[in-house]
KOLNUVEX-163681 format. One line per 4 residues: number of its first residue (from 1); for each residue x, y, z of N, C-alpha, C. Coordinates in steps of 0.05 Angstrom, whole numbers, plus 5000, padded with zeros to 4 digits. Example, Ala and Ser with C-alpha at 12.3 -4.5 7.8 and 13.67 -1.06 7.14 Angstrom:
2
1> 5264/4886/5156/5246/4910/5156/5264/4934/5156  5257/4955/5142/5273/4979/5143/5258/5001/5157
// end
This chain:
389
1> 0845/4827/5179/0857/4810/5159/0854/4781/5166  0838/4770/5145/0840/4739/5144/0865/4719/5136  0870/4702/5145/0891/4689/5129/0895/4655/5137  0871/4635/5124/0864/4613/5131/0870/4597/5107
5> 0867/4569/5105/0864/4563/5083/0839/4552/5068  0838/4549/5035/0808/4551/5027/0809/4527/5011  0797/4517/5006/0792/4490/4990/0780/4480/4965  0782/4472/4942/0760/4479/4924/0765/4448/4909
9> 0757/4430/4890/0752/4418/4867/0761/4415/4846  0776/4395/4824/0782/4404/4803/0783/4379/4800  0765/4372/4780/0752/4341/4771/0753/4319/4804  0775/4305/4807/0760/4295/4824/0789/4301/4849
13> 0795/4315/4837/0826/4325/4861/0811/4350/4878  0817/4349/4900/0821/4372/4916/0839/4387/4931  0841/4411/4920/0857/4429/4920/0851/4448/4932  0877/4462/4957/0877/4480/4971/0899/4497/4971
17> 0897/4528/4978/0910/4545/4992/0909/4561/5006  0933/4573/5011/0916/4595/5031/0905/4621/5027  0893/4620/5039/0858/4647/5034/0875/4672/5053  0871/4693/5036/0875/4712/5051/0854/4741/5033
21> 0857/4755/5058/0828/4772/5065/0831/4793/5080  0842/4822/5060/0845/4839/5083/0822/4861/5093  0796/4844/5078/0769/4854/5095/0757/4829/5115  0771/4811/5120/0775/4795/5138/0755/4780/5132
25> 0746/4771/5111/0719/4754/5098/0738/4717/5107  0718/4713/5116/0728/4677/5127/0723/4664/5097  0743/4641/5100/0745/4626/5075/0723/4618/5067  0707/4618/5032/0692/4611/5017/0691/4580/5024
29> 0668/4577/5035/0658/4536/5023/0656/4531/5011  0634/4547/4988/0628/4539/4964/0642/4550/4938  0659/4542/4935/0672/4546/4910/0674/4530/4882  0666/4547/4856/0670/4537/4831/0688/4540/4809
33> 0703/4532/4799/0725/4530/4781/0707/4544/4758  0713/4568/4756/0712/4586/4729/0727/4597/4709  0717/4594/4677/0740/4599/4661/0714/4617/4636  0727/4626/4623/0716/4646/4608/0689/4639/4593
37> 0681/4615/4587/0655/4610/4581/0633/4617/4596  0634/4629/4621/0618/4626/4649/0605/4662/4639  0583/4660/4636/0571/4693/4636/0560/4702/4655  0562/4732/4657/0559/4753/4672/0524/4744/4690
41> 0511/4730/4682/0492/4734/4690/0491/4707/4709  0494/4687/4707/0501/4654/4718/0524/4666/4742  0541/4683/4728/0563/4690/4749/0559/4710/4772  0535/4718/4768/0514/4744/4784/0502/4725/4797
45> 0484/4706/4790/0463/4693/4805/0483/4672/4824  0511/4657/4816/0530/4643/4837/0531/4662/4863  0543/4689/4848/0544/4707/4871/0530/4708/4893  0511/4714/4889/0478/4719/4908/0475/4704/4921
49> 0484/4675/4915/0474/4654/4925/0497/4639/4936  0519/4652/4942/0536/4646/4958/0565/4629/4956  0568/4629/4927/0578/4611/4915/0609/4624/4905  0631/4623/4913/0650/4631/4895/0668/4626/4874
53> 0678/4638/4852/0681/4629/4827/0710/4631/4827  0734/4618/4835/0762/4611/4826/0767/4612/4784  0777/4638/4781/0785/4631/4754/0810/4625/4746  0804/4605/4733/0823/4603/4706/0829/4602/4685
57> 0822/4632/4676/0812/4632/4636/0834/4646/4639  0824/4671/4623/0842/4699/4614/0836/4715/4639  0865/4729/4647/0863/4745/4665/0839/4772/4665  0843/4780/4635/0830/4806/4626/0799/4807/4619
61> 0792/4772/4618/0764/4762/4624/0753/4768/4646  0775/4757/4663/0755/4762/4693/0754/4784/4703  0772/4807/4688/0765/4831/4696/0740/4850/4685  0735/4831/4658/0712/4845/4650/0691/4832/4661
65> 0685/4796/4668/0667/4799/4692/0666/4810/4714  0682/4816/4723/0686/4836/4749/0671/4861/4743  0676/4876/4725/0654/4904/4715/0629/4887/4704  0621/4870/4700/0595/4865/4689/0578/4856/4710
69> 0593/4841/4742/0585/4849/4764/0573/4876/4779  0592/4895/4773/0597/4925/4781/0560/4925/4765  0570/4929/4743/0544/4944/4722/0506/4921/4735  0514/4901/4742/0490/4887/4753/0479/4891/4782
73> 0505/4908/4806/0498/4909/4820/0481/4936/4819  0505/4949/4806/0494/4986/4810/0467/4995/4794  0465/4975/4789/0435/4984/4763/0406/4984/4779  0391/5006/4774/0369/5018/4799/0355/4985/4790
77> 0333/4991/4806/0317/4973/4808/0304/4984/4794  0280/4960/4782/0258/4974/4761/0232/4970/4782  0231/4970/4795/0215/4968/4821/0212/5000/4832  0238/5007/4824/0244/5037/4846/0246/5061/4822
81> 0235/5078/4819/0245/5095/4803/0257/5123/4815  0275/5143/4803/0284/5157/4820/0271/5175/4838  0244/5176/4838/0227/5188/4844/0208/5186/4870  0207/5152/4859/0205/5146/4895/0227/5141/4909
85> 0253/5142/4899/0277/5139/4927/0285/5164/4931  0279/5187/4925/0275/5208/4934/0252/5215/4957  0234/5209/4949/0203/5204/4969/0216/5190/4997  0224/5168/4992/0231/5144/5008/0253/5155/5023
89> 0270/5173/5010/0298/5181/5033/0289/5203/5045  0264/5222/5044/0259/5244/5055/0238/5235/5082  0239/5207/5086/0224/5201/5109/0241/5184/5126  0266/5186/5119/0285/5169/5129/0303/5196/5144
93> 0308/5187/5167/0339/5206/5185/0364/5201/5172  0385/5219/5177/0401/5214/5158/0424/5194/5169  0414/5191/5195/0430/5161/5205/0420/5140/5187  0398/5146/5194/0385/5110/5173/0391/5108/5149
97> 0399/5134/5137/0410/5127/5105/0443/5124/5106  0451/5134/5132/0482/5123/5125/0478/5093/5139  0473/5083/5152/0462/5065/5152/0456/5046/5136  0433/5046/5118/0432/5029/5092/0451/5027/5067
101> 0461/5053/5074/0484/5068/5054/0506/5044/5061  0508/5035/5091/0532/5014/5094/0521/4990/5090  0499/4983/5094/0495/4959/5091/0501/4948/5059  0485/4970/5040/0491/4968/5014/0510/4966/5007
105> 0530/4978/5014/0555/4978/5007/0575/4950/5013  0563/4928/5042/0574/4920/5051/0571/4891/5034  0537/4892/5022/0530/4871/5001/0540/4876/4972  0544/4898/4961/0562/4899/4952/0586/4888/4952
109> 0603/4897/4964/0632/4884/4972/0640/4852/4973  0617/4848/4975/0615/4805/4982/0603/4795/4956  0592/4809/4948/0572/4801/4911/0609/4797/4896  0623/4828/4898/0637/4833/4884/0660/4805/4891
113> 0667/4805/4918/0695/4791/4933/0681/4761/4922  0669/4753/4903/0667/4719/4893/0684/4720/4872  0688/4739/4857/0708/4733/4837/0740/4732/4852  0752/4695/4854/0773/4693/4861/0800/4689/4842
117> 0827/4701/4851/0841/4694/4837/0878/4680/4846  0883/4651/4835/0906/4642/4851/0925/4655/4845  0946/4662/4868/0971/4675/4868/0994/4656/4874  1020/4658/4856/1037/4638/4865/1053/4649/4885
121> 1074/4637/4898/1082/4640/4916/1101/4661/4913  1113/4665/4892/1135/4690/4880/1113/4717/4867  1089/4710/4875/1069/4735/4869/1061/4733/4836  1068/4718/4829/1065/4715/4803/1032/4699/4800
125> 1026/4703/4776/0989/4696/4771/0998/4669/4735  0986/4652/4744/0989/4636/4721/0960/4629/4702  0953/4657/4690/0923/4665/4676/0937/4668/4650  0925/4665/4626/0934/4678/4607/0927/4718/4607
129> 0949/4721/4593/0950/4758/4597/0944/4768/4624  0955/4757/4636/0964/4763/4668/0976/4787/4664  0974/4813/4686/0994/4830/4690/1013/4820/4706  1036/4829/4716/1065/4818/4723/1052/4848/4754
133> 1041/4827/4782/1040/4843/4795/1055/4835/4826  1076/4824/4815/1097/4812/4826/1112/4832/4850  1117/4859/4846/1123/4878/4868/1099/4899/4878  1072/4898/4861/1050/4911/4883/1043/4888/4902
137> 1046/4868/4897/1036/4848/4922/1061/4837/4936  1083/4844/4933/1101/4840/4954/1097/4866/4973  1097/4889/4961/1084/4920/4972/1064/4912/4997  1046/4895/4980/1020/4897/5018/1025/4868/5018
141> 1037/4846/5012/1030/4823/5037/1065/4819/5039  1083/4831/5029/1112/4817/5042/1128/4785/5025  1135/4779/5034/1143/4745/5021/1131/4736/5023  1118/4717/5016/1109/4685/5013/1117/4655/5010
145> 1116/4642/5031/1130/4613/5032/1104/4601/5008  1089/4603/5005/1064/4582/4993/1040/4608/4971  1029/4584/4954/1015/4602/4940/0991/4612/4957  0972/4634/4942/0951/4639/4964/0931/4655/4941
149> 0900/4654/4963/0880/4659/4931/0869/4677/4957  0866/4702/4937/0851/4722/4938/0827/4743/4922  0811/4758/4926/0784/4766/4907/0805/4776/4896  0799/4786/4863/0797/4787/4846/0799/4820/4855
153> 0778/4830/4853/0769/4862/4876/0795/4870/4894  0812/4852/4912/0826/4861/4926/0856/4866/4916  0851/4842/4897/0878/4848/4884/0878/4873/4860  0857/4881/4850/0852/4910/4840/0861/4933/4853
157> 0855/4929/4884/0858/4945/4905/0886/4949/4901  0908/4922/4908/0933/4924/4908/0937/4933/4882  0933/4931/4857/0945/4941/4836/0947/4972/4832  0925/4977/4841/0918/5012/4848/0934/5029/4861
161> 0937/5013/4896/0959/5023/4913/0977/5019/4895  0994/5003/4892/1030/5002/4882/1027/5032/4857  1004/5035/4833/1008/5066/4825/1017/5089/4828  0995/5081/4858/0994/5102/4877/1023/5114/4887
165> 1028/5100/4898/1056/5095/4902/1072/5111/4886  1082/5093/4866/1096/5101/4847/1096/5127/4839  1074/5147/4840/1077/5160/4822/1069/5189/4849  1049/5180/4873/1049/5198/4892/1026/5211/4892
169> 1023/5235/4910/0993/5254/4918/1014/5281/4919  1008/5301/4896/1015/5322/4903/1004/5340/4924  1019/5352/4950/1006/5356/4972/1007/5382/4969  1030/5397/4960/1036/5430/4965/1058/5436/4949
173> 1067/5455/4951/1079/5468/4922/1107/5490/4940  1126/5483/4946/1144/5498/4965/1167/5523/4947  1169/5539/4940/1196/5549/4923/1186/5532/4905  1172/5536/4885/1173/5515/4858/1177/5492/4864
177> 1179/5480/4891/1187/5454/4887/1162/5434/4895  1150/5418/4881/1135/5399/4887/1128/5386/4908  1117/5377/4928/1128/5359/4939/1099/5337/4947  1112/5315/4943/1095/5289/4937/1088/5277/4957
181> 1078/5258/4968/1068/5235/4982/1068/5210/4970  1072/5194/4985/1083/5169/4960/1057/5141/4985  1032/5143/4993/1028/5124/4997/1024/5106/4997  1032/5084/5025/1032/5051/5009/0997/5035/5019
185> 0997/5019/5007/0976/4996/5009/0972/4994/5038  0942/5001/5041/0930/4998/5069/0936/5025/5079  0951/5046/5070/0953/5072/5088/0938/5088/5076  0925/5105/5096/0898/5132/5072/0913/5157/5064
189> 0910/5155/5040/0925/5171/5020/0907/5194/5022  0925/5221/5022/0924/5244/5024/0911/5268/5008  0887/5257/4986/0872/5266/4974/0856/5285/4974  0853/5285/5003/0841/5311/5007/0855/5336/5015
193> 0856/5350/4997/0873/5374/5000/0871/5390/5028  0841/5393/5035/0835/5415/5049/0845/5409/5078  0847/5397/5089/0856/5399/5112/0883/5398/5116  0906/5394/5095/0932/5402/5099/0935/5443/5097
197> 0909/5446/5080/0916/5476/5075/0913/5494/5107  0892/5477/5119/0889/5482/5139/0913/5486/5162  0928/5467/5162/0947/5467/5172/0971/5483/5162  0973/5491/5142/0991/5508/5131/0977/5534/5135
201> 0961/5540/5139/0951/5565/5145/0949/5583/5173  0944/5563/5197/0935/5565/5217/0959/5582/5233  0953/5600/5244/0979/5616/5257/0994/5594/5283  1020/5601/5285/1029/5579/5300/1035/5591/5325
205> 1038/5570/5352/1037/5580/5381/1055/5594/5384  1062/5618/5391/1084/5637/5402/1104/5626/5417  1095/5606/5437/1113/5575/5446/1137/5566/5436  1124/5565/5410/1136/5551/5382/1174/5564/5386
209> 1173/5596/5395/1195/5613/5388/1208/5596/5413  1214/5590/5436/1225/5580/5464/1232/5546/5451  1209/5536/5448/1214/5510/5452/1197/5502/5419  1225/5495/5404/1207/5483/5372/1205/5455/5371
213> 1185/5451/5379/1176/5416/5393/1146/5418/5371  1140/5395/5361/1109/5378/5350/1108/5352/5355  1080/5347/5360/1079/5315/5356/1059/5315/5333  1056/5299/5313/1033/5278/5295/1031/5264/5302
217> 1004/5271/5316/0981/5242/5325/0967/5218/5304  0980/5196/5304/0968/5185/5273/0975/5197/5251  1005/5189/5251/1017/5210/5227/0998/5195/5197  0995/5166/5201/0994/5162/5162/1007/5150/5149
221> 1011/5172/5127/1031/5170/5108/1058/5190/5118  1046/5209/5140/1068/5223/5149/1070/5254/5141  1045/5254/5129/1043/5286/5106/1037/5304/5121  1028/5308/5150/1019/5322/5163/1052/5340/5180
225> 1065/5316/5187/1097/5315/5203/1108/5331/5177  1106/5330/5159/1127/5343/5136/1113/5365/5132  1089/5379/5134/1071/5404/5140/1084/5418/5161  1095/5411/5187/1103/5424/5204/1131/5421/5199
229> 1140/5411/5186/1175/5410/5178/1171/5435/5164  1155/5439/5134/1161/5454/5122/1154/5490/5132  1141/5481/5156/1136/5506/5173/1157/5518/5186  1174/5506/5192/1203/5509/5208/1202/5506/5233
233> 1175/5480/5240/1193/5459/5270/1221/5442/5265  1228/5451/5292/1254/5439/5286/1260/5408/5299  1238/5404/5307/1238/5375/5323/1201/5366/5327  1203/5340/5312/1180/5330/5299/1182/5308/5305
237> 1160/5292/5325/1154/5261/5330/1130/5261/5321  1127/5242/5297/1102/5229/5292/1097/5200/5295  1070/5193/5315/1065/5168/5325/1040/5158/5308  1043/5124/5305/1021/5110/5294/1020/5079/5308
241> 1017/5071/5306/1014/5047/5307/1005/5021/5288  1007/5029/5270/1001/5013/5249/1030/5003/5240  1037/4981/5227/1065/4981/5216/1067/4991/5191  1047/4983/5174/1049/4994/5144/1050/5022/5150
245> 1028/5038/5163/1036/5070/5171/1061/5073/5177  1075/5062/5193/1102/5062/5199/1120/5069/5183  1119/5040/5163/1142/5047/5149/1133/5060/5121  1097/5064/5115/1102/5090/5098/1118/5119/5107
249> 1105/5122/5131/1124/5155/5138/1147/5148/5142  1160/5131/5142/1191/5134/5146/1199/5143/5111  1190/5115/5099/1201/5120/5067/1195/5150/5060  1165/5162/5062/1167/5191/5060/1183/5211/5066
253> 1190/5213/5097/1203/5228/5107/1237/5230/5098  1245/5200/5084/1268/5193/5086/1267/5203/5051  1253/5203/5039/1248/5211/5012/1266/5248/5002  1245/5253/5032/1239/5280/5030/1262/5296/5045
257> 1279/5284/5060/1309/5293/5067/1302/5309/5097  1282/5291/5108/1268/5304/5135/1275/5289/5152  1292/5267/5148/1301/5255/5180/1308/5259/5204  1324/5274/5197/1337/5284/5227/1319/5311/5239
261> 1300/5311/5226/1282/5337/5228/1260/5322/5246  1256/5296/5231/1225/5285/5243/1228/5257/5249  1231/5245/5272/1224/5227/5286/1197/5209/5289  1197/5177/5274/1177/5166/5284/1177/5145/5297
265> 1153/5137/5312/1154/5131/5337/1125/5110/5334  1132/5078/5337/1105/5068/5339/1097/5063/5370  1076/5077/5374/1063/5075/5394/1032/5089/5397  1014/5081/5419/0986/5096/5410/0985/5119/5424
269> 0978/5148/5400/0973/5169/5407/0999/5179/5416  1001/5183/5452/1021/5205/5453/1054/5190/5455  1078/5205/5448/1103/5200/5461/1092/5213/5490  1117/5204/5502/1116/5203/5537/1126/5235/5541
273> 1145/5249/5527/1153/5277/5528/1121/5294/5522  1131/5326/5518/1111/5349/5518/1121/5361/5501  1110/5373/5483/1107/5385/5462/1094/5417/5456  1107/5443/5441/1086/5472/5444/1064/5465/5418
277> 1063/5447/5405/1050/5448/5384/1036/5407/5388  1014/5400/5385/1014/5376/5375/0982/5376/5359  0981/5361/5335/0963/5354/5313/0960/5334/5322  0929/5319/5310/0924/5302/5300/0898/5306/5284
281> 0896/5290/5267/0882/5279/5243/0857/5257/5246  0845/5252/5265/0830/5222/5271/0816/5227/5250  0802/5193/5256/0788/5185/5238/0760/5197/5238  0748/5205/5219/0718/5220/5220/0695/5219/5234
285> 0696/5189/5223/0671/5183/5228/0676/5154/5254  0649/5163/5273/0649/5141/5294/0624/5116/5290  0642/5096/5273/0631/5074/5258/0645/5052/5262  0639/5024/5260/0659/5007/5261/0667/5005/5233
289> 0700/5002/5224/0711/4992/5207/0704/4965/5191  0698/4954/5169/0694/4934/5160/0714/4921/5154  0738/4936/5149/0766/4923/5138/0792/4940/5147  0816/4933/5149/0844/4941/5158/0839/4970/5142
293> 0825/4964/5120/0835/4994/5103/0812/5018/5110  0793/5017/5122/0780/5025/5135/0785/5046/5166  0807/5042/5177/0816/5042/5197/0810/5074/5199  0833/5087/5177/0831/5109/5164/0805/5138/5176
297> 0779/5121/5170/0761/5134/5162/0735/5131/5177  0743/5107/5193/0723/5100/5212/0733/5100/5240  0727/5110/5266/0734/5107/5303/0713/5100/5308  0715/5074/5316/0691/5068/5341/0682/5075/5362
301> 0663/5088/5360/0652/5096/5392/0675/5121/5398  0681/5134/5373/0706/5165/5370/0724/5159/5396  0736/5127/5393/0756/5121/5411/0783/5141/5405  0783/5142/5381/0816/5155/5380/0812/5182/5385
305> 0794/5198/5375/0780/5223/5387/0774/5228/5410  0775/5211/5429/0758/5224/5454/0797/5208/5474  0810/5200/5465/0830/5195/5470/0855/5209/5469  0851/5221/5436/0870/5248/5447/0861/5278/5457
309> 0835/5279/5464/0834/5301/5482/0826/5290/5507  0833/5270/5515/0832/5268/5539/0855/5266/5552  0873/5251/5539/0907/5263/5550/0923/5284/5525  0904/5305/5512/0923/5331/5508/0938/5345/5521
313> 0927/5353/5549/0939/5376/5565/0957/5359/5581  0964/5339/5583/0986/5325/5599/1013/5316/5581  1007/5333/5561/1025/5326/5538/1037/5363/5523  1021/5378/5532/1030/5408/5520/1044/5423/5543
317> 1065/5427/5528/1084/5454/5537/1066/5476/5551  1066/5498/5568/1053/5518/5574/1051/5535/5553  1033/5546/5550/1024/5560/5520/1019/5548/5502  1019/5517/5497/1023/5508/5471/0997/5498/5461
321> 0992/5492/5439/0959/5484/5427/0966/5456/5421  0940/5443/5420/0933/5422/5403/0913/5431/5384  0919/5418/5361/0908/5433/5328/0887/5404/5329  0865/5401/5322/0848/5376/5316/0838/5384/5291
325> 0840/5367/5271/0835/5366/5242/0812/5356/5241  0776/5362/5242/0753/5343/5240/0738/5348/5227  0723/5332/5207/0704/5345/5191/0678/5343/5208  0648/5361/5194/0628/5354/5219/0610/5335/5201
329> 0618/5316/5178/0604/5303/5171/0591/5282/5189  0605/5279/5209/0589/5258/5234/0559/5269/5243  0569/5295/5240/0534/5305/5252/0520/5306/5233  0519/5317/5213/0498/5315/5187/0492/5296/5188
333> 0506/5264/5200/0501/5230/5187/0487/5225/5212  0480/5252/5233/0470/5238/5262/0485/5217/5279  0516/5219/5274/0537/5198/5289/0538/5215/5302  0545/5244/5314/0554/5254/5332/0548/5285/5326
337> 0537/5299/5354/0524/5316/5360/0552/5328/5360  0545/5365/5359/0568/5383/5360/0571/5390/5391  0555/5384/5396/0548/5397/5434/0571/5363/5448  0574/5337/5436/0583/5320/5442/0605/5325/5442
341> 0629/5343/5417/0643/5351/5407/0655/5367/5433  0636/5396/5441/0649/5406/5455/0641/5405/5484  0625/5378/5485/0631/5371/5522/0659/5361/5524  0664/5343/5510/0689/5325/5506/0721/5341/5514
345> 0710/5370/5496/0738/5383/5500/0724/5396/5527  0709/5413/5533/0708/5417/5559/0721/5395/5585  0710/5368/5581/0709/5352/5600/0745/5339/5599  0749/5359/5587/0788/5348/5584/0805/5369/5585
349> 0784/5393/5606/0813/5416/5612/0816/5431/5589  0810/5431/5566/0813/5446/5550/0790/5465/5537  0803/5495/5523/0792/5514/5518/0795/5519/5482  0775/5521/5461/0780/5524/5438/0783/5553/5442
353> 0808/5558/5433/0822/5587/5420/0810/5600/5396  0806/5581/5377/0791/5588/5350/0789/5568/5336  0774/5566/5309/0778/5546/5297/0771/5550/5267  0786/5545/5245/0788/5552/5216/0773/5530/5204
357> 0757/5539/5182/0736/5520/5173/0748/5534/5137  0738/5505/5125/0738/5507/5093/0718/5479/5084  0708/5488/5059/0694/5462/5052/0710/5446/5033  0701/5421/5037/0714/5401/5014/0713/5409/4995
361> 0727/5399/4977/0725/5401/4952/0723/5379/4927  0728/5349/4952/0722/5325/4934/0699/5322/4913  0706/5308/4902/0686/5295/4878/0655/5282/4892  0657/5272/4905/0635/5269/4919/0606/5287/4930
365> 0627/5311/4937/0612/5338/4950/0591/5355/4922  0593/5341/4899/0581/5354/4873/0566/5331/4866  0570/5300/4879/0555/5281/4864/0524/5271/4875  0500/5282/4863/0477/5284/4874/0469/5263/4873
369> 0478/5239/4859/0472/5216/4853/0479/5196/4883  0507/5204/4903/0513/5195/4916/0490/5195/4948  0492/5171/4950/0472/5166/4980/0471/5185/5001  0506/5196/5001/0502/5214/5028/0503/5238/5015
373> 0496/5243/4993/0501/5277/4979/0490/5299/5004  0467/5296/5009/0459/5320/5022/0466/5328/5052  0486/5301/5065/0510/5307/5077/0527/5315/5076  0539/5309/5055/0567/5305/5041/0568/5343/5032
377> 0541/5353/5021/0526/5373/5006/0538/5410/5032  0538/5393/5060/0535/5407/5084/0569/5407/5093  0581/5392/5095/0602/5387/5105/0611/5405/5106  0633/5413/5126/0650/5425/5139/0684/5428/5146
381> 0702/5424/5137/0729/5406/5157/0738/5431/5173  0742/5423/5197/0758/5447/5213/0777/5438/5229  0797/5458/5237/0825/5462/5246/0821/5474/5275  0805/5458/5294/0806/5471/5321/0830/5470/5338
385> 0833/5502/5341/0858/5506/5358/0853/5513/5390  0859/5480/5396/0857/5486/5434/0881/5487/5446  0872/5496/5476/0887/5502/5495/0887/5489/5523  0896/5486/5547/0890/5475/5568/0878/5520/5581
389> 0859/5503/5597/0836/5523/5611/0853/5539/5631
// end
């Protein structure tokens, strides 16, 4: 997260605030005062060329330059037809296409982040036909002493989360009764079904009957800790370290009438006690993150992975498992070998008992159009259940 201040022009006054950036993009130099006369194509070529556009027309303007951005970036090349980028990706490894797959993505993200927009200091936007997004952006940045200008793109982001929020991720279905996830801004929302089923499925340690202890490693949003609540542990610490993770799983858990059931705890990876049961969820793929909201989805150098099986067994009850939630999309992308997978748990005392596999089911896994489809095409998620040796 960036949070500097940015400077810009307005006849012969200059005017500043502060810049904030929670893909940590350093403040714009070149900035131009834009208002609805400014077209999609002048506002494409500023882009490219490094230039960012502060509006002040109609709110609902700059959202349709914003998609007329979208529609200029995503549009093939007439250079390329689909025929040779088919040709062209079958001589490429499938590292090198996730690979370009990020780079693209990452020029993307900076084309898009020029459309800026000022925020007052009570969160309020002074555009004509402004939305009133006065409590999704108290949601991810808190109070504000001073106004502050952010993309256009990010604040979409926030309008999306606060939805999200509001309205939740149906996770599982208990006695007729629903039960939701309510995540906040910057925490990774629980969309993917399959690996909670996983966990609801998986037979639990015999342990469990002596001593009803869990930990959630990187709880989240906390949906994982309320998986083993609704299993009937009777004592549940889930750890993160994030603060927004924080205090999403509290509001969850406190939602959901699981308090005194489930304990959280900011700290990295393990509490200092032992546990017959402990989960975790890491992040997939071993990539660096580009942004806070990234965190989720990307481990560097499978730091948080090779971290909790390295102090698992100094943390389990006798008899007790650690459940690891991982998809093998790392290996299809050539990030990480399966033999890497299971030196790791070898080289940490531990023994895989078994391990339950299901395929995605996202939207993605059907979209042939997408860069990593014929990864994505392969994928795997599994529920390895280890043991100490």
């Amino acid at each position: 997260m960036t949070s500097a201040m940015i400077q810009w022009s307005e006849g012969e006054q200059i005017c500043s605030a502060r810049w904030h950036s929670e893909n940590g993009i350093a403040p714009h130099k070149k900035i131009q005062i834009a208002d609805d006369t400014l077209t999609a194509d002048i506002a494409y070529r500023l882009a490219c060329e490094g230039t960012a556009m502060l509006y002040k027309g109609d709110f609902q303007n700059a959202r349709q330059l914003l998609q007329a951005l979208v529609r200029r970036i995503d549009k093939p090349s007439k250079k390329s037809t689909r025929a040779d980028r088919v040709v062209k990706e079958k001589t490429k490894s499938p590292l090198d296409i996730f690979n370009l797959h990020r780079l693209a993505q990452s020029q993307r993200a900076r084309i898009l982040g020029m459309v800026l927009i000022r925020i007052n200091a009570d969160h309020s936007i002074s555009l004509r036909r402004a939305p009133d997004v006065a409590k999704a952006c108290f949601e991810a940045y808190g109070e504000q002493a001073e106004p502050y200008v952010i993309s256009l793109r990010e604040l979409l982001g926030v309008i999306s989360a606060h939805e999200w929020r509001k309205k939740g991720v149906s996770v599982l279905v208990r006695d007729d009764e629903e039960i939701r996830i309510h995540p906040h801004y910057g925490v990774f929302s629980p969309v993917r079904g399959e690996y909670i089923e996983l966990v609801l499925k998986a037979p639990l340690p015999t342990t469990l009957q002596k001593n009803s202890t869990a930990f959630d490693i990187g709880t989240g949003t906390g949906v994982l800790a309320v998986v083993l609540a609704i299993r009937g542990i009777e004592k549940i610490t889930a750890t993160d370290q994030d603060d927004r993770a924080i205090a999403c799983a509290k509001e969850n858990i406190k939602r959901l009438g699981l308090s005194s059931q489930i304990a959280i705890l900011k700290t990295n990876l393990f509490p200092a006690e032992k546990a017959a049961l402990i989960v975790c969820n890491p992040p997939w793929l071993p990539a660096r993150p580009s942004s806070s909201l990234e965190h989720a989805v990307y481990d560097p150098e499978s730091q948080m992975l090779r971290g909790f099986l390295g102090k698992l067994k100094d943390h389990l009850l006798p008899g007790g498992e650690g459940w690891l939630i991982l998809s093998d999309l790392a290996e299809h992308l050539g990030l990480r070998s399966r033999e890497e997978l299971l030196s790791w748990i070898e080289d940490a005392g531990l023994k895989v008992i078994a391990h339950l596999d299901t395929k995605p089911q996202h939207q993605k896994v059907f979209d042939k159009t997408d860069a990593l489809y014929t990864a994505r095409s392969k994928e795997v998620t599994s529920l390895w259940r280890l043991a100490i040796k």
